[in-house]
C-alpha positions in Angstrom: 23.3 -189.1 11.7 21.3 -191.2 8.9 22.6 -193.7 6.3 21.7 -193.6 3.2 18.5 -196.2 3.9 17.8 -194.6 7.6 16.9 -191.1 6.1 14.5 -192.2 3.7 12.6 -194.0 6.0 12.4 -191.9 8.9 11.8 -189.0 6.5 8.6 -190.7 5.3 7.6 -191.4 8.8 8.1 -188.1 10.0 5.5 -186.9 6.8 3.4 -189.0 8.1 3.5 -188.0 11.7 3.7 -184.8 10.5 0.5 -185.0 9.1 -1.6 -186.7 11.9 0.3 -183.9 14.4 -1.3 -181.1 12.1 -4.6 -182.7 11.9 -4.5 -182.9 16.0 -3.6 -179.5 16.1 -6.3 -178.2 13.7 -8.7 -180.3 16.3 -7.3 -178.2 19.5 -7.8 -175.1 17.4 -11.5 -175.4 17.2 -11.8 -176.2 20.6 -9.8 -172.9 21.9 -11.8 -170.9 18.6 -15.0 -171.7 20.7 -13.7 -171.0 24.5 -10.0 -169.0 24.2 -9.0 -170.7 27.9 -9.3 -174.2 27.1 -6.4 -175.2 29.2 -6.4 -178.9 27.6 -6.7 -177.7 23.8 -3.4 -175.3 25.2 -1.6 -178.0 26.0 -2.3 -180.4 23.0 -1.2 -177.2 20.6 2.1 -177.2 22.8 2.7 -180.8 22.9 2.2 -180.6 19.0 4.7 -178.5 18.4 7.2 -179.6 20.8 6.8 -183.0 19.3 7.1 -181.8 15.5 9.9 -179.5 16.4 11.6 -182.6 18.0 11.1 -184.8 15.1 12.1 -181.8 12.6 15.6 -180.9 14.1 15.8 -184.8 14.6 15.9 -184.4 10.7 17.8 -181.5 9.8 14.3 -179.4 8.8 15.5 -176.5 10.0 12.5 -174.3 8.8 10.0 -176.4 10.5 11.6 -176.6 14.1 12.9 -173.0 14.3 8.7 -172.2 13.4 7.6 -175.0 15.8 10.4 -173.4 18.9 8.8 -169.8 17.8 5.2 -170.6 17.5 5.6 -173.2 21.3 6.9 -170.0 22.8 4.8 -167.7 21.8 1.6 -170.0 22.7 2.9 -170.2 26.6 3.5 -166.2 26.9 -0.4 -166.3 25.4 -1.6 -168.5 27.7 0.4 -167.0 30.7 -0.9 -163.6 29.7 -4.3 -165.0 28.9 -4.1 -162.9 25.4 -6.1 -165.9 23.3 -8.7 -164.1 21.7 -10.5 -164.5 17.8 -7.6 -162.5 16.6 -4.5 -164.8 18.0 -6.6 -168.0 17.1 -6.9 -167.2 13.7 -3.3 -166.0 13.1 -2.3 -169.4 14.8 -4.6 -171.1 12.4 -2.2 -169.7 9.9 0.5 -170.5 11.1 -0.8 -174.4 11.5 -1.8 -173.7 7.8 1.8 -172.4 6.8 3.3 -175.6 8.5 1.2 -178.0 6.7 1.9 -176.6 3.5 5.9 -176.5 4.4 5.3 -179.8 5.4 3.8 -181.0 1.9 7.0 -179.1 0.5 9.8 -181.2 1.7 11.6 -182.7 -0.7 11.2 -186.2 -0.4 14.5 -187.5 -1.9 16.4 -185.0 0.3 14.5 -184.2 3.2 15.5 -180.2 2.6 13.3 -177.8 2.9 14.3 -174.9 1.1 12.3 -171.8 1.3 11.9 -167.9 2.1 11.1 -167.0 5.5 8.8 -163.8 4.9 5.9 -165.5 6.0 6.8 -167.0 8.4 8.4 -163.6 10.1 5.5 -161.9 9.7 3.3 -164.3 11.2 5.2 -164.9 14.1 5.8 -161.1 14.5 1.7 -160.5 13.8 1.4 -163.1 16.5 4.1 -161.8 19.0 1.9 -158.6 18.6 -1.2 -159.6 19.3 -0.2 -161.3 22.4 1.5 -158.2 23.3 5.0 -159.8 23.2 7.6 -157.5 22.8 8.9 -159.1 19.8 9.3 -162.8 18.4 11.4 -165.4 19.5 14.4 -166.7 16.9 13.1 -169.1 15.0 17.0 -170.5 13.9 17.9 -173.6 14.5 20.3 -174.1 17.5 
């Protein structure tokens, strides 16, 4: 649990890790944009998102670590399946795009993150789909 000093300060290091963690992930994306496999650009995408989620539920920011837990699943079934194709990369652009700009929307005296979920349903269910998942995992907050 934070104090009243601790929160501040960890929230504005988690914005900023936040940020660099995006920007790695953006990186990773061009890579797998120009060969699908690219087992190494894989595993940075995961390792980004396991980290954010990490440091997100570390924080209470429930939206961004249920979509970080959704998005980290759904990335392994793809790989496993070896369904990465133009399609998937660009929806998981998206979704990197979507996180950023939740990201940018955390309040920074509270650290909440309130917001509707549409989007982010329907980009993890467009995602789960073009992988050829049966559906998306739950993106709540255990």
């Amino acid at each position: 649990m934070f104090n009243g000093k601790t929160r501040p300060l960890a929230l504005a290091d988690f914005l900023i890790e936040a940020q660099v963690l995006l920007t790695t992930a953006e990186e990773c994306l061009s890579h797998l944009k120009l060969i699908h496999d690219d087992e190494d650009a894989i595993n940075c995408m995961l390792g980004t998102l396991s980290k954010l989620e990490r440091r997100a539920k570390a924080l209470a920011i429930t939206p961004v670590a249920g979509f970080c837990r959704a998005l980290r699943a759904l990335l392994k079934q793809a790989n496993s399946l070896g369904t990465l194709r133009d399609k998937t990369v660009a929806t998981l652009r998206d979704c990197f795009s979507l996180l950023a700009w939740q990201v940018e929307l955390i309040d920074l005296k509270t650290g909440q993150l309130v917001l509707d979920d549409t989007e982010q349903v329907m980009l993890i269910a467009t995602f789960a789909a073009q992988i050829g998942a049966p559906s998306g995992p739950p993106m709540a907050n255990e």
